[in-house]
Structure formats: C-alpha cells, structure tokens
C-alpha positions in Angstrom: -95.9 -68.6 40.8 -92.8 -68.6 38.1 -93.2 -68.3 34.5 -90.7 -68.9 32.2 -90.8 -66.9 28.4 -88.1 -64.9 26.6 -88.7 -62.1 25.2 -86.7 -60.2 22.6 -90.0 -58.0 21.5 -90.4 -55.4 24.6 -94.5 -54.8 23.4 -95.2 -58.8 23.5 -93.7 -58.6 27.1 -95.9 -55.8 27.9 -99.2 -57.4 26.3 -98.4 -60.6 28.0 -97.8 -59.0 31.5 -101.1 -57.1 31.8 -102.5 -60.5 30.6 -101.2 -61.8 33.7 -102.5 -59.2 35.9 -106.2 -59.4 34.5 -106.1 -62.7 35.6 -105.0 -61.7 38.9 -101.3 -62.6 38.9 -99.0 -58.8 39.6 -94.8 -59.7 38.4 -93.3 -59.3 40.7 -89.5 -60.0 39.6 -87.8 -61.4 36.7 -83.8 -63.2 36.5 -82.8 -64.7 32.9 -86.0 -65.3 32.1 -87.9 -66.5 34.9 -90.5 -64.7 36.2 -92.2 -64.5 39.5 -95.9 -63.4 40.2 -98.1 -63.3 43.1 -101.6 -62.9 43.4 -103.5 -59.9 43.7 -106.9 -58.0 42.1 -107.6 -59.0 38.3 -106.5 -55.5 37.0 -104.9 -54.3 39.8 -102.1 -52.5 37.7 -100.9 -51.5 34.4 -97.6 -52.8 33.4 -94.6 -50.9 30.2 -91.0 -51.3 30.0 -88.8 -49.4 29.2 -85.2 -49.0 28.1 -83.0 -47.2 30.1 -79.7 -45.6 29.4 -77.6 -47.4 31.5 -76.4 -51.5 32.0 -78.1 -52.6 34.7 -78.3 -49.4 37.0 -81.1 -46.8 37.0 -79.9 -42.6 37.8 -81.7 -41.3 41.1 -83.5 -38.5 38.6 -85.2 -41.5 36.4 -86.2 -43.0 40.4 -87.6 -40.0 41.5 -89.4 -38.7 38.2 -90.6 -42.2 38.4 -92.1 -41.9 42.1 -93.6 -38.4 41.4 -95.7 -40.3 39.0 -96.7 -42.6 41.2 -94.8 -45.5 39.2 -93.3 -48.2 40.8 -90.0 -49.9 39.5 -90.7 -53.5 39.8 -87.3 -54.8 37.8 -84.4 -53.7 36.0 -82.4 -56.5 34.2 -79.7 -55.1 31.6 -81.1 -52.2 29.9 -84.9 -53.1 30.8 -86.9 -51.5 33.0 -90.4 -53.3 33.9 -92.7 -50.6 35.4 -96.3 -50.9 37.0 -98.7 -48.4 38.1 -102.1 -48.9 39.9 -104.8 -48.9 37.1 -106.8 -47.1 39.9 -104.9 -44.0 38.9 -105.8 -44.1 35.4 -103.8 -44.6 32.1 -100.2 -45.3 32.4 -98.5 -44.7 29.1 -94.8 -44.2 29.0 -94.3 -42.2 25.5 -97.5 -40.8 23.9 -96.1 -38.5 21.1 -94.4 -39.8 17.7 -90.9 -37.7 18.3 -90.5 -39.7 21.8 -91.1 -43.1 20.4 -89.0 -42.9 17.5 -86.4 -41.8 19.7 -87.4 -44.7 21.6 -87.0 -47.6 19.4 -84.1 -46.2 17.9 -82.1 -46.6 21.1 -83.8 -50.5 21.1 -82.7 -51.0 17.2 -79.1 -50.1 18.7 -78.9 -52.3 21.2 -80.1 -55.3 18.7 -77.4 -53.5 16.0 -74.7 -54.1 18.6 -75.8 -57.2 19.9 -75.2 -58.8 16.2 -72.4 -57.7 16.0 -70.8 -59.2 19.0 -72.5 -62.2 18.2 -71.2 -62.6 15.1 -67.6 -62.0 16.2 -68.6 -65.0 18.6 -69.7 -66.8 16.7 -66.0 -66.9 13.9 -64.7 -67.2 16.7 -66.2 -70.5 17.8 -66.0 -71.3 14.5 -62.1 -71.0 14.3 -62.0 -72.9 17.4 -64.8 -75.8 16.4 -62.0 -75.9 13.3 -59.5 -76.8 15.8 -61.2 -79.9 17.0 -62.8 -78.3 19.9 -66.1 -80.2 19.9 -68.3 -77.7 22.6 -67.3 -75.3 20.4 -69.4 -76.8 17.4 -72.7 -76.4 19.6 -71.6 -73.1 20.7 -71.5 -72.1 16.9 -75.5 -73.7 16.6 -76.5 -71.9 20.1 -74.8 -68.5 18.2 -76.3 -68.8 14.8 -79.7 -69.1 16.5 -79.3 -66.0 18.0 -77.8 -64.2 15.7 -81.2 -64.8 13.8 -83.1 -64.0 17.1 -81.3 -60.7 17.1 -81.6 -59.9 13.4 -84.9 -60.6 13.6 -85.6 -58.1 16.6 -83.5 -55.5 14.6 -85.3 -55.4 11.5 -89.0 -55.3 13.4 -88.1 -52.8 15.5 -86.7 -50.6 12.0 -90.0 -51.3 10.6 -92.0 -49.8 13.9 -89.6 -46.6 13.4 -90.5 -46.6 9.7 -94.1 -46.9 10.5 -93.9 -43.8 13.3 -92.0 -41.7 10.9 -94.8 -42.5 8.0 -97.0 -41.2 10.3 -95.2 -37.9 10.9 -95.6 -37.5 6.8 -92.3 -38.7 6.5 -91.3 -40.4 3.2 -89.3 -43.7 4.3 -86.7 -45.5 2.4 -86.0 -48.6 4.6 -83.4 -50.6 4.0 -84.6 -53.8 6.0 -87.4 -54.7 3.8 -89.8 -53.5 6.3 -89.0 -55.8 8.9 -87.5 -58.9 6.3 -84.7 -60.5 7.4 -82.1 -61.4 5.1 -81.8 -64.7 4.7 -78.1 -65.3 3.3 -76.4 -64.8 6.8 -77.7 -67.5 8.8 -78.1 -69.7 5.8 -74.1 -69.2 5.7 -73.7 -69.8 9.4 -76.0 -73.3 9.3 -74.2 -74.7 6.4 -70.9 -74.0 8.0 -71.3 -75.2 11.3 -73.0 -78.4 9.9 -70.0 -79.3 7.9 -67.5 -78.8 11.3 -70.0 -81.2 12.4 -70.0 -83.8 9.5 -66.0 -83.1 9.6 -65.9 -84.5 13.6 -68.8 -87.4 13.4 -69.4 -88.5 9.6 -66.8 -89.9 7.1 -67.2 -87.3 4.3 -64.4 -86.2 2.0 -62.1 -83.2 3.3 -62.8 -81.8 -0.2 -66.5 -81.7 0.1 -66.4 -80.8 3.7 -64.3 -77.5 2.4 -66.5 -77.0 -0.9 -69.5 -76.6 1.3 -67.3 -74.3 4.0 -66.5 -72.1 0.8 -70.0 -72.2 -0.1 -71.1 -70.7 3.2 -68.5 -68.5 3.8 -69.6 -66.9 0.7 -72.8 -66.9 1.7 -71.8 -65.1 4.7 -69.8 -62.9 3.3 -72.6 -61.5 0.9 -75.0 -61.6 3.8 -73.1 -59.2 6.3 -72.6 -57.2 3.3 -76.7 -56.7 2.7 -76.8 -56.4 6.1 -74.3 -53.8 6.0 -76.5 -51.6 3.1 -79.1 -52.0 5.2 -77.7 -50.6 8.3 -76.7 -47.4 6.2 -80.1 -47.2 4.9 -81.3 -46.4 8.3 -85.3 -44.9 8.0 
C-alpha cells in the first residue's frame, strides 16, 4: 500500500506512523512523499525519526550504535532518519532527557532557519524574472511564497517546543517568535507582489497602480524579513 502526506512537523510524522502500524500497516519506505507499507502484526513496532547530521548519508558509528540497539533503519531522505524497533523489546525512545532534546530541535530550527532563507532568495529571484515577462516564473513565485510560509511556520513551532523544554529546565525564556506566531507581514508582502506580476501579464490595470501595489508589498517585505530578523536574534 502507498500513502501520500507531507510532513514538515517530524512528531506528526511519528504519531501518524505508529497509527499505521496499530492498524497493521509497518513503512516500509518513503521517496518525496510517498510512502510504502506492508502488512504485518497491529503493533508490531515502534516507529521515531530523527535528524541526522549529514545530507542524505548516515556515518557507520550512527549504523552500528543503531544495530546494538536493536533499531532498524527503515529510511533516510535528506536529513531524516525514519527508525523502527520491535515493540516486543519494550520502549523505543530516541532522546529522553531535556539537554538532548533541546539540542535536538535546535539543529531542526536550523535547518527550517536556512531553508527560508534560500527560499526567499528564490523566491526575488523568480520575482525579478516573473518582472521580465517570464510567465512560469509567476507560479513559481506562488509555489515559493507557499513555502516560504510552510517553512516559517515549522521554524517558529519548533522555537516554541525549545522554549517550552528550556521552561522546564527552570529556565526563564524570552522568545522572540511569539511562541510559535508567525509573522504575518512577510508573506502578506510576497502575495500582494506576485498577484500584481500577475494582474500586470493577464488584466488591463494601470502600470501606476500595478507599481503602487508592488511598493506596497515590497514594503511589506521589507519590514517583515526585518521582524523576522529580531526574531532570529532573540533565539530562546
């Protein structure tokens, strides 16, 4: 059987995958999205993920600490590694102290830090070409600006899990994403932009209120990778 879901929050994965094996379905690979089961004993394993330290390769040391306890490596796509272990051998927890975990998500929240980034250098870039009169380049700017959000969004949750851990370490914690709130001003920008390249290429709209509304949500832009900015040095 094939599934497809996209994940960008690592626990939902995990809660959704030993779903699947209650009901008697084991993963049993994944590729951009798709993922393949097969049957096999409601319960049969435990499933976790989790994020290794290099692209798309996993060291012989993290294989064989892996195999000592008695973990199999089902997948590794990008930085991901899905895990499973016969529930047969008891609990199968990958970090179970407050020190690991923040270090943990930390290295998640940098991956989703960096993954803006590029994404938003993408996506000006699209935008300079969409200005241009390339016309894929318009839905390229749309396909971006969603997820740019997507990414944003996963950034700030997984700031507010760290700020959570450290609260319980007795830590006072000064977060500068809200607590998982995502700044709206960014992609507000990024919509209003790339619907006026579009109204510029299929609707007859004045050039001067086609640019008003570009100046509008370049500004809007502007400001927002600026709060975003704060917030990033405001790390908890």
């Amino acid at each position: 059987m094939i599934k497809f879901r996209m994940y960008y929050d690592k626990d939902k994965e995990t809660a959704w995958l030993n779903e699947m094996v209650a009901q008697g379905w084991a993963m049993t690979g994944f590729f951009a999205g798709f993922y393949r089961f097969e049957q096999c004993e409601p319960g049969e394993y435990t499933y976790q993920i989790d994020f290794g330290d290099k692209f798309f390769n996993i060291s012989n040391g993290y294989r064989e600490f892996m195999e000592d306890m008695g973990v199999q490596i089902v997948q590794k796509w990008g930085f991901w590694i899905i895990l499973r272990k016969l529930a047969s051998e008891g609990e199968f927890k990958l970090y179970t102290d407050v020190d690991s975990s923040i270090e943990h998500y930390t290295k998640i929240r940098t991956m989703f830090k960096i993954g803006t980034i590029i994404e938003l250098i993408c996506f000006f870039v699209e935008m300079w070409c969409a200005m241009q009169g390339n016309k894929m380049a318009i839905w390229m700017m749309f396909f971006i600006m969603i997820l740019v959000f997507v990414l944003m969004k996963a950034a700030f949750k997984t700031n507010y899990i760290i700020a959570e851990l450290k609260e319980r370490k007795g830590e006072v914690v000064k977060c500068g994403f809200g607590k998982g709130k995502v700044y709206p001003l960014l992609p507000c920008g990024m919509l209003i932009n790339s619907c006026a390249v579009l109204a510029k290429e299929s609707v007859a709209i004045s050039p001067t209120i086609i640019m008003l509304f570009q100046i509008i949500a370049i500004i809007l832009m502007l400001v927002g990778i600026y709060r975003l900015r704060s917030a990033y040095k405001e790390e908890c």
